[in-house]
C-alpha atoms as a printed R data frame, in Angstrom:
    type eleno elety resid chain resno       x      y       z
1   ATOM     1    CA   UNK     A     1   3.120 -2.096  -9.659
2   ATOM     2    CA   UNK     A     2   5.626  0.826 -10.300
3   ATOM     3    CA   UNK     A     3   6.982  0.330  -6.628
4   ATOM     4    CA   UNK     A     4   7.277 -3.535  -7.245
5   ATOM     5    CA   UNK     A     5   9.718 -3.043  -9.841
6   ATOM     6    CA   UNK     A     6  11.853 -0.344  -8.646
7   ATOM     7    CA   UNK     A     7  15.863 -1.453  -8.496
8   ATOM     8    CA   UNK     A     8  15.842  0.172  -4.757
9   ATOM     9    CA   UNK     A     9  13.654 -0.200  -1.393
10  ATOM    10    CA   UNK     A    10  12.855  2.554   0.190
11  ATOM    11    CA   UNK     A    11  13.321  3.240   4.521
12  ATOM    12    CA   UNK     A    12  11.592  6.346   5.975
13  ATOM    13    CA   UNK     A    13  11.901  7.328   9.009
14  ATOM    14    CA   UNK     A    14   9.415  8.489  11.455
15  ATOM    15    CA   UNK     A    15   8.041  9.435  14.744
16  ATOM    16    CA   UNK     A    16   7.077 12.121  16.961
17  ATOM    17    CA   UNK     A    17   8.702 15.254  16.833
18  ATOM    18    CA   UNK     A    18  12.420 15.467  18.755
19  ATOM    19    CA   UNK     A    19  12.361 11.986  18.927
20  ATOM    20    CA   UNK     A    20  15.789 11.358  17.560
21  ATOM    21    CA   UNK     A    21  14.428 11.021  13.702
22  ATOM    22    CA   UNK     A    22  17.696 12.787  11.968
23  ATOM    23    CA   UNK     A    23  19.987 11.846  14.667
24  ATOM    24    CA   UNK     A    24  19.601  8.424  14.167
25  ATOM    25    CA   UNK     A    25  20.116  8.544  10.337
26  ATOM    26    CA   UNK     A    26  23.168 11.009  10.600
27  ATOM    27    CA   UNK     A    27  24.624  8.643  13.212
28  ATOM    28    CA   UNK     A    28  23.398  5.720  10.259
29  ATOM    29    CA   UNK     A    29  25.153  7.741   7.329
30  ATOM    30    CA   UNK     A    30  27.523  9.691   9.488
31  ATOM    31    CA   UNK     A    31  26.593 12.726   7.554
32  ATOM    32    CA   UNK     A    32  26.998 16.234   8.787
33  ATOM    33    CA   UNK     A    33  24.979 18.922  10.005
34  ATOM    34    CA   UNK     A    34  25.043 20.356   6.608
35  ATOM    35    CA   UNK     A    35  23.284 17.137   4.968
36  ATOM    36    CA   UNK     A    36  21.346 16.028   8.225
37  ATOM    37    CA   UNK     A    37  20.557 19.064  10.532
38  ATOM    38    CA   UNK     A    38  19.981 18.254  13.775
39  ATOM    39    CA   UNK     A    39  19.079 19.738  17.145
40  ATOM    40    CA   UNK     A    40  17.696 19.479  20.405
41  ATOM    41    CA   UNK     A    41  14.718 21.143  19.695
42  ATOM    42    CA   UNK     A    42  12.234 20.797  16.042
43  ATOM    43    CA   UNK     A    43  14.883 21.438  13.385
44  ATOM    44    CA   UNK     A    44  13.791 19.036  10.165
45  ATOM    45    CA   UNK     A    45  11.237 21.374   8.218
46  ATOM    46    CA   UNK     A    46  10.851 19.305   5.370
47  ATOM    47    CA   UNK     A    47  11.281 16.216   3.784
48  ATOM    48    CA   UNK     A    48  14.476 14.515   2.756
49  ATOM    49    CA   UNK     A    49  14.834 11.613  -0.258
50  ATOM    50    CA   UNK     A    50  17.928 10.029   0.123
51  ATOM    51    CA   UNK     A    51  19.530  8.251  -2.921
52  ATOM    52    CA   UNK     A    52  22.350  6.119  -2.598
53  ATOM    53    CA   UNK     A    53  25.087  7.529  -5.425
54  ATOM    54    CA   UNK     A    54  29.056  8.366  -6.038
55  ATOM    55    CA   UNK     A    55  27.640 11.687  -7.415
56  ATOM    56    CA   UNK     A    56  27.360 14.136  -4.528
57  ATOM    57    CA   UNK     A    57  24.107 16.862  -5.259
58  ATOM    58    CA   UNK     A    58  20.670 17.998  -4.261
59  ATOM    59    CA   UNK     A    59  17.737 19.319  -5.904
60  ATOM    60    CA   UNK     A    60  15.079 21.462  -4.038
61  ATOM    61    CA   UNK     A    61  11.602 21.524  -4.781
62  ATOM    62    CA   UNK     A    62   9.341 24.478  -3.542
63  ATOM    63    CA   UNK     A    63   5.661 25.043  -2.556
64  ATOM    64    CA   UNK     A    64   3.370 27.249  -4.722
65  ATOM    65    CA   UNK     A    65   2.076 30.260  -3.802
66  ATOM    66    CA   UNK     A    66  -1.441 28.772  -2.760
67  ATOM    67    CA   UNK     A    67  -0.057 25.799  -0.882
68  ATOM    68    CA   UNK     A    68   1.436 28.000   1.372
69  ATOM    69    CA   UNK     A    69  -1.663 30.569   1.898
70  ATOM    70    CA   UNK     A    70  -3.778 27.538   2.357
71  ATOM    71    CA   UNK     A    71  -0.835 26.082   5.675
72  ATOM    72    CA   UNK     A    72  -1.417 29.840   7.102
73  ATOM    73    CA   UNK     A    73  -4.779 29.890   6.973
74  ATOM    74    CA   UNK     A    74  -5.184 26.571   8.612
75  ATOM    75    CA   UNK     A    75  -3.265 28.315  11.648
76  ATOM    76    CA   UNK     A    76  -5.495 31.114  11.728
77  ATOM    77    CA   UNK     A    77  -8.509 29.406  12.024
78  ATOM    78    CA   UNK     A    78  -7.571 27.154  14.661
79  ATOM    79    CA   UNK     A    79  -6.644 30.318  16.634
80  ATOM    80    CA   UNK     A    80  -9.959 31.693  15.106
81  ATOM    81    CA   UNK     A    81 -11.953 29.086  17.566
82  ATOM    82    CA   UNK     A    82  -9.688 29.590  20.560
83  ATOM    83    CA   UNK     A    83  -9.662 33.173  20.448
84  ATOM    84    CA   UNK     A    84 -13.547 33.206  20.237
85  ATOM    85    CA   UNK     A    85 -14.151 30.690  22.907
86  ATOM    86    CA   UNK     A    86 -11.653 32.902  25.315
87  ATOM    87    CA   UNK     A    87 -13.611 36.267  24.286
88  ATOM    88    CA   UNK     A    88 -11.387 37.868  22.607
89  ATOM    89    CA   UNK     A    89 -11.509 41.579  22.009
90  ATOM    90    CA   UNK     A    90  -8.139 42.369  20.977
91  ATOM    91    CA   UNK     A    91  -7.815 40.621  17.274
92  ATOM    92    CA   UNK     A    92 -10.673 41.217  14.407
93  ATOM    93    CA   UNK     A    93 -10.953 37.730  13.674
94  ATOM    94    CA   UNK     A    94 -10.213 36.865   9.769
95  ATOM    95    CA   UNK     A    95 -13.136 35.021   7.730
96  ATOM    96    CA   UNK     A    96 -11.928 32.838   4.981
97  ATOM    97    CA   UNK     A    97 -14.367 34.732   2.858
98  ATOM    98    CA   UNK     A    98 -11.312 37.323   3.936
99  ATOM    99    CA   UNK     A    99  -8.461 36.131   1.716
100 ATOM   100    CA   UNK     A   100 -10.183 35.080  -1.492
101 ATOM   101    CA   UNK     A   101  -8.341 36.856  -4.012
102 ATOM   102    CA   UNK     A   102  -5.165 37.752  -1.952
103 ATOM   103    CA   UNK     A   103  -1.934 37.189  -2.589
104 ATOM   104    CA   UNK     A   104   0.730 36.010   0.036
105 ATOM   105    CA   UNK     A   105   2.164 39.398   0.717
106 ATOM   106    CA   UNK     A   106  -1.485 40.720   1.323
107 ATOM   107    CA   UNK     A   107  -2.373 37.777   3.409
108 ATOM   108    CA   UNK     A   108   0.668 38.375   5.399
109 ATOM   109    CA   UNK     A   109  -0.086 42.168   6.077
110 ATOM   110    CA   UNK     A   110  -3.530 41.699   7.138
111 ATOM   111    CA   UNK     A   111  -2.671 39.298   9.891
112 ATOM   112    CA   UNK     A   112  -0.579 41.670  11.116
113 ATOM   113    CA   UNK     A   113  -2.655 44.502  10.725
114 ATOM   114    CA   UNK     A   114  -5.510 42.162  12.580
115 ATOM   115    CA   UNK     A   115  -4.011 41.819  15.690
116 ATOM   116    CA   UNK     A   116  -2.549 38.237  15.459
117 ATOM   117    CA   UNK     A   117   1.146 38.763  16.230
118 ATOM   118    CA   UNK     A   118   0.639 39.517  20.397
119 ATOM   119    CA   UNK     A   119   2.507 37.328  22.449
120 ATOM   120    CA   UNK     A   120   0.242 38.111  25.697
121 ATOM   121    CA   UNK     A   121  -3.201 36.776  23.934
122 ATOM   122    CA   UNK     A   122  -1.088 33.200  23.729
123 ATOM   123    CA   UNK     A   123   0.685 32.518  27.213
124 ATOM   124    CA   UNK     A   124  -1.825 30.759  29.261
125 ATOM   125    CA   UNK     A   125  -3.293 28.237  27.207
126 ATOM   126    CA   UNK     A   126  -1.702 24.552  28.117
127 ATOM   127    CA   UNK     A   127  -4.027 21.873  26.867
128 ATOM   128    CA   UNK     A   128  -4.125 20.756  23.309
129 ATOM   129    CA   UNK     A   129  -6.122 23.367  21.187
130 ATOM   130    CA   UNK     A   130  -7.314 20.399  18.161
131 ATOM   131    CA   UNK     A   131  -7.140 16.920  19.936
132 ATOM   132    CA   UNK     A   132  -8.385 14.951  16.599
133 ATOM   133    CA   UNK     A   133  -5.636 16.168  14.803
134 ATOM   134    CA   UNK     A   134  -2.566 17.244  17.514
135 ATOM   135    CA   UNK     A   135  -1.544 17.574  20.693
136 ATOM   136    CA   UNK     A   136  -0.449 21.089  19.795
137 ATOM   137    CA   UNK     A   137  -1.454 23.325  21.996
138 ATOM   138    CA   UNK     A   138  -2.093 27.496  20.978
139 ATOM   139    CA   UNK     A   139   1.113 28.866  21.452
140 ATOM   140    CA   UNK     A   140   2.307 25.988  19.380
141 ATOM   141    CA   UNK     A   141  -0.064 27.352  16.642
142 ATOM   142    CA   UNK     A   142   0.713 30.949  17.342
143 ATOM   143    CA   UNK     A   143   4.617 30.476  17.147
144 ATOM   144    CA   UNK     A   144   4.591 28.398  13.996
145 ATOM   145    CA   UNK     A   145   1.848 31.060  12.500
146 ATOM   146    CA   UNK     A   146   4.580 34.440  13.803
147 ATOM   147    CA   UNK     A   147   7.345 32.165  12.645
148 ATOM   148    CA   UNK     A   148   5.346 32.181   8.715
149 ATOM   149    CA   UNK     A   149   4.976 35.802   9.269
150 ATOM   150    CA   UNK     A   150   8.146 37.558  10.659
151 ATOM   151    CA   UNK     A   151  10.008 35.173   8.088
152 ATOM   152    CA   UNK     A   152   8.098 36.164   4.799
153 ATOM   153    CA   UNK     A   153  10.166 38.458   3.059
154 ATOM   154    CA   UNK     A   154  13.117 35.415   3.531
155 ATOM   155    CA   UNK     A   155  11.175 32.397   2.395
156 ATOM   156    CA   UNK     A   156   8.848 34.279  -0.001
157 ATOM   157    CA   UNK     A   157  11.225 34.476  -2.476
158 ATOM   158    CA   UNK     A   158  11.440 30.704  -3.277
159 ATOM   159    CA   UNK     A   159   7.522 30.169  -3.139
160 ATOM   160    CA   UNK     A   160   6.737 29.351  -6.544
161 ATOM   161    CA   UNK     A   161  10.028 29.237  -7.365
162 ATOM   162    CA   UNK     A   162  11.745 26.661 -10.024
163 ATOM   163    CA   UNK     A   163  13.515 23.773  -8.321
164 ATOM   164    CA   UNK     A   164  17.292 24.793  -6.948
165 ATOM   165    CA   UNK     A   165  20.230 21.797  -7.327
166 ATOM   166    CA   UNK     A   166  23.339 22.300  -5.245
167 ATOM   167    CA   UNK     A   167  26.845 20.517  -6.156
168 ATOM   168    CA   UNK     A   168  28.707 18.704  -3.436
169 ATOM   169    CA   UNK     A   169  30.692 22.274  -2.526
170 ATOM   170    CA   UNK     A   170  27.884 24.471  -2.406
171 ATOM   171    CA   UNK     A   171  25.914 21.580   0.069
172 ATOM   172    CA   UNK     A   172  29.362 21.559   2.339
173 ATOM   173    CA   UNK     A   173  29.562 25.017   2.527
174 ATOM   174    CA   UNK     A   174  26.266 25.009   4.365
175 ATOM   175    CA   UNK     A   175  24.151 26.743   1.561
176 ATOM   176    CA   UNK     A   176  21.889 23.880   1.520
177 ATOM   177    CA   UNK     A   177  21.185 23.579   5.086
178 ATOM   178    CA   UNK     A   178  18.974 26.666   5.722
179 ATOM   179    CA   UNK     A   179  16.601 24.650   2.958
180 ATOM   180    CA   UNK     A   180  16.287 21.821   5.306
181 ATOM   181    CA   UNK     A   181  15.447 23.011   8.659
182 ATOM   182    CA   UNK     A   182  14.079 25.882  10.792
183 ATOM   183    CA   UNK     A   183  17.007 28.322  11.503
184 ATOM   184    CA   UNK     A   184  16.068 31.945  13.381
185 ATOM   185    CA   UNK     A   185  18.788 33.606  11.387
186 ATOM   186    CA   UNK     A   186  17.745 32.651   7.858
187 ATOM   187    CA   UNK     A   187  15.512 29.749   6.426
188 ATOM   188    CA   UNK     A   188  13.572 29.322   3.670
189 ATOM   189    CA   UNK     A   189  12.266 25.894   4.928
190 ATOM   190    CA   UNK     A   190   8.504 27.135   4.657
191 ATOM   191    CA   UNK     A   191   8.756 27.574   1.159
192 ATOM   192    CA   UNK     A   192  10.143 23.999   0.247
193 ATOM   193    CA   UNK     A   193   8.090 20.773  -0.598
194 ATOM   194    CA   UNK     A   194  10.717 18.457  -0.562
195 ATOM   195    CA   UNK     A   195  14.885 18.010  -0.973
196 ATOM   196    CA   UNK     A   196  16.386 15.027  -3.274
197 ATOM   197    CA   UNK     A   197  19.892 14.118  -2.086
198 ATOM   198    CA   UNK     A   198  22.315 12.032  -3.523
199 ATOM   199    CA   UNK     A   199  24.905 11.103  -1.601
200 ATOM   200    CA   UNK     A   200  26.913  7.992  -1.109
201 ATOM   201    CA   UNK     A   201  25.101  6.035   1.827
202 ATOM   202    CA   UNK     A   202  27.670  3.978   4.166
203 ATOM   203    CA   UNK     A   203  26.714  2.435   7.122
204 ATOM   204    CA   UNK     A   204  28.705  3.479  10.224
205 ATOM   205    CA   UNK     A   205  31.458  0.533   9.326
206 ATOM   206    CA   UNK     A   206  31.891  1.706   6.096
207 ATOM   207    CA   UNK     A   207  29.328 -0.646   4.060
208 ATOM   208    CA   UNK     A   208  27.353  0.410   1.503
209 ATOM   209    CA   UNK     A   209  23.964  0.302   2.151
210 ATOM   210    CA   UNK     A   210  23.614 -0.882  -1.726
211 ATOM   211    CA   UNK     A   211  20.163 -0.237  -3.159
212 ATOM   212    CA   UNK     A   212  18.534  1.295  -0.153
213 ATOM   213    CA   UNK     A   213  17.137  5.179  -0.359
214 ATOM   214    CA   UNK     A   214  16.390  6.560   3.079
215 ATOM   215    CA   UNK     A   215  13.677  9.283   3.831
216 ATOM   216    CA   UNK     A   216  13.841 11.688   7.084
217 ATOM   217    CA   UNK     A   217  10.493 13.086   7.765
218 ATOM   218    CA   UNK     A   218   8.953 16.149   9.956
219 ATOM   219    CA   UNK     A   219   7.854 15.414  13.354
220 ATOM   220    CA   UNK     A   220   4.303 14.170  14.116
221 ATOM   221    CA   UNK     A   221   2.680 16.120  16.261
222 ATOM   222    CA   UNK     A   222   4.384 19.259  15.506
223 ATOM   223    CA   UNK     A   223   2.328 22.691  14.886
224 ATOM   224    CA   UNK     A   224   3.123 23.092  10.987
225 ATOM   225    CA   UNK     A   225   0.347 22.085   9.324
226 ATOM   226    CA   UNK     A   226   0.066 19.952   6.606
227 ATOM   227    CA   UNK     A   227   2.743 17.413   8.724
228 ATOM   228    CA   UNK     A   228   0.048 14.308   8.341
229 ATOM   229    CA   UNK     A   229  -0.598 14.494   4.144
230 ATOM   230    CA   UNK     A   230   2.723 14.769   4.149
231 ATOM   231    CA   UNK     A   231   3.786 12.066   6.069
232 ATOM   232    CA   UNK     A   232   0.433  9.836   4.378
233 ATOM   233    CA   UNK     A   233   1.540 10.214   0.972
234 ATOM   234    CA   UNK     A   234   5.553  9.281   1.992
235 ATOM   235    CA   UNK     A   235   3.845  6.382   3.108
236 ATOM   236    CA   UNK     A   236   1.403  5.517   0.603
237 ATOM   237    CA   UNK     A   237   3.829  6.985  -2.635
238 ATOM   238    CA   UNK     A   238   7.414  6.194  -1.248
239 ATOM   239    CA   UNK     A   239   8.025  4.340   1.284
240 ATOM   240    CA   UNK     A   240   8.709  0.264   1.382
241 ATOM   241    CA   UNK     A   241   9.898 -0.336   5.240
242 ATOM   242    CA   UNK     A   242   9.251  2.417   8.193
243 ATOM   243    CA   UNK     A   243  10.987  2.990  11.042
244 ATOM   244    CA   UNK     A   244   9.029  4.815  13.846
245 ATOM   245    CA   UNK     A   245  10.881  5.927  16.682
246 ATOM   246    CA   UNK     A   246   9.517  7.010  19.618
247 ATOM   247    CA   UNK     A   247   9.826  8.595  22.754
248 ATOM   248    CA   UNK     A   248   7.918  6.377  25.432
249 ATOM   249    CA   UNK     A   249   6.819  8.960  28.048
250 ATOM   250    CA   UNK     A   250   4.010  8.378  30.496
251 ATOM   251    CA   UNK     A   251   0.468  8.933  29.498
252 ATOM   252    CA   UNK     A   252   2.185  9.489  26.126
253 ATOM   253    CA   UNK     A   253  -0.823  9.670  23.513
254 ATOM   254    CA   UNK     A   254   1.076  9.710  20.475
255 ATOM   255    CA   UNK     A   255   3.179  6.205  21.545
């Protein structure tokens, strides 16, 4: 009922991950890199409401503390079953039973006390480590899980933290951008839940696109976890028409 009687229709965009998602809407918008990063490899971390307004500005919203040791531990335990299936006896594996009671800081350490950071346990593994779920394969899990960890003390500082708005100067200067997507110099992507824009929305001619709010999503199939609720409840909560693009590769099992 609410949805029925909104003044605005919603588009979301979606699709596997580098399949063109935020290029397509920054050629749409002709945005920037600072408003729409893109790149040739998995750049959009989070996701982005668009709202069609004169007043340039952006709001972002961050993850709780628990949300994000819950997204961790979901990595660990999928390398959990891989490393015990291989015979591992390198990393003292980490029960769940483990971390009840920790905080993120004391999650963080213990994984690295544990043996989990070590690039050679990963390097051979090529088929898909969760098929229900992913085509992701363990490396993919391992280099989103070091990616959590070498990255805390950046990102940690927003978990919990009250939402953050940026004015049309502070978002051109670039100082939303490391907000929005994965960047090895500084992000604090991991920590975010989702980014409200406003921002005038003009098609590539000029036109307004009027009453229409656009959505850019994470990548399906990529290794953070968490990806698919977020991309069901954009759906279910949000989202009036879809777009799905994908790449059409042979023996393709996302297409």
């Amino acid at each position: 009922k609410d949805r029925l009687t909104r003044d605005y229709v919603t588009i979301s965009v979606m699709g596997p991950v580098s399949a063109g998602k935020s290029v397509f809407l920054q050629a749409l918008t002709c945005f920037d890199d600072n408003v729409i990063p893109v790149s040739s490899d998995t750049c959009t971390a989070t996701r982005s409401f668009f709202k069609n307004s004169n007043k340039k500005s952006a709001t972002v919203y961050f993850h709780d503390e628990s949300e994000i040791i819950k997204i961790i531990m979901k990595h660990i335990l999928l390398l959990n079953s891989w490393l015990k299936n291989k015979g591992n006896q390198t990393v003292t594996i980490i029960a769940e039973t483990d971390v009840f009671g920790l905080n993120l800081a004391s999650l963080v350490g213990k994984i690295s006390q544990y043996g989990y950071l070590n690039d050679n346990l990963y390097k051979e593994e090529t088929i898909a480590i969760d098929n229900k779920t992913s085509d992701c394969t363990s490396i993919d899990y391992y280099r989103t899980l070091k990616h959590y960890i070498e990255n805390y003390s950046v990102y940690s500082q927003f978990v919990a933290h009250e939402p953050v708005s940026f004015n049309e100067n502070e978002i051109k200067a670039g100082q939303l951008k490391a907000f929005l997507a994965y960047n090895d110099n500084v992000s604090y992507a991991n920590a975010v839940e989702h980014v409200e824009i406003s921002w005038p929305l003009n098609a590539a001619n000029g036109e307004s696109l009027g009453d229409i709010h656009l959505i850019d999503t994470m990548g399906i199939g990529e290794a953070k976890l968490g990806v698919s609720e977020f991309l069901t409840s954009t759906l279910r909560d949000e989202t009036d028409i879809a777009l799905a693009l994908c790449a059409v590769k042979e023996a393709a099992s996302l297409v």
